[in-house]
N, C-alpha and C positions, 0 to 999 in steps of 0.2 A: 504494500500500500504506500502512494506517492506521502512525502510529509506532511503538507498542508491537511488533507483532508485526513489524514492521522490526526492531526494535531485538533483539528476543530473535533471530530470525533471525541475524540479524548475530553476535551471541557465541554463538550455538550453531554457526556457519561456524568461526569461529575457534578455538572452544573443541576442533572435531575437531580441525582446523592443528596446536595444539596439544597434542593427543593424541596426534597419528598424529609429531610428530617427537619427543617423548619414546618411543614406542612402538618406534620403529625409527631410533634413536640410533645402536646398537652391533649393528644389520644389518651382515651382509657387503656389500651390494649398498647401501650410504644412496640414494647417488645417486639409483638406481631407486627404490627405495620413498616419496624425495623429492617425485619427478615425478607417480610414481603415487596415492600417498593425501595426502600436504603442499597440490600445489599446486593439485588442481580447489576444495577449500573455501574456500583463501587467494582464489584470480582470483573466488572466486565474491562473497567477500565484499566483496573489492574493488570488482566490477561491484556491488554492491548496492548498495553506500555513493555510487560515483560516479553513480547513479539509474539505473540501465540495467534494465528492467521487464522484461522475462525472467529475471533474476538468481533470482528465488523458483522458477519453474519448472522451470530446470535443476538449480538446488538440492533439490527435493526430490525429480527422476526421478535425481538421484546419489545420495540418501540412500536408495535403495530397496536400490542396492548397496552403503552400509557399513552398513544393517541386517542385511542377509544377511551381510556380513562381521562382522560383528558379532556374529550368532549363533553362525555357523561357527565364531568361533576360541572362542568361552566352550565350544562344546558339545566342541572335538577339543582345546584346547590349554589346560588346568588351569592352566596357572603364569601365564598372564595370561589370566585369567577375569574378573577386575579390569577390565582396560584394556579387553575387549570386552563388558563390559556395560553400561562408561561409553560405549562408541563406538555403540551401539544405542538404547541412554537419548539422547545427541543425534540419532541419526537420526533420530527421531521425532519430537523435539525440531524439527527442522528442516521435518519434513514439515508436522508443527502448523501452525509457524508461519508456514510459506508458502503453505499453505491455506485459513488462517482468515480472511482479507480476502473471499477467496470462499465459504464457507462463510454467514460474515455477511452478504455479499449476496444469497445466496440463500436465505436460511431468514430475513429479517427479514420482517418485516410491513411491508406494502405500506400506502399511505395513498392 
């Protein structure tokens, strides 16, 4: 994977991490919502950084579900319509940019 879109991957992983635990701080349940929405983008970015070349893939078949979650809560829960518009804007974010390696290799011109 080219740098650039490593590198945006990579803070757009984290930048959820750190969404989803401002998000759900002062849940009943942290624990669970730790495990649940914290720790697949933290190990993902982790795998990224330490070179593990699936890390983009399963990064962005997970962001398909905190898109969805991300619509979900802007569209049913108004008081943080905020926090899941931000979390949709990086799902996408994420999907971009762990597509776009391949992307570019299949739509460049060939020589």
């Amino acid at each position: 994977m080219n740098t650039a879109p490593r590198t945006v991957l990579l803070l757009a992983l984290l930048g959820l991490a750190a969404l989803y635990v401002g998000w759900f701080i002062n849940d009943k349940h942290w624990l669970a919502t730790q495990l649940v929405f914290t720790a697949p983008p933290l190990a993902l970015a982790i795998a990224l950084r330490l070179g593990w070349r699936k890390a983009g893939f399963w990064a962005s078949v997970l962001a398909l579900g905190w898109f969805s979650h991300g619509v979900m809560s802007a569209w049913s829960h108004p008081e943080t319509r905020w926090l899941a518009l931000i979390e949709t804007a990086l799902a996408l974010l994420v999907i971009f940019a762990a597509s776009l390696p391949g992307l570019r290799a299949r739509f460049s011109k060939r020589r």
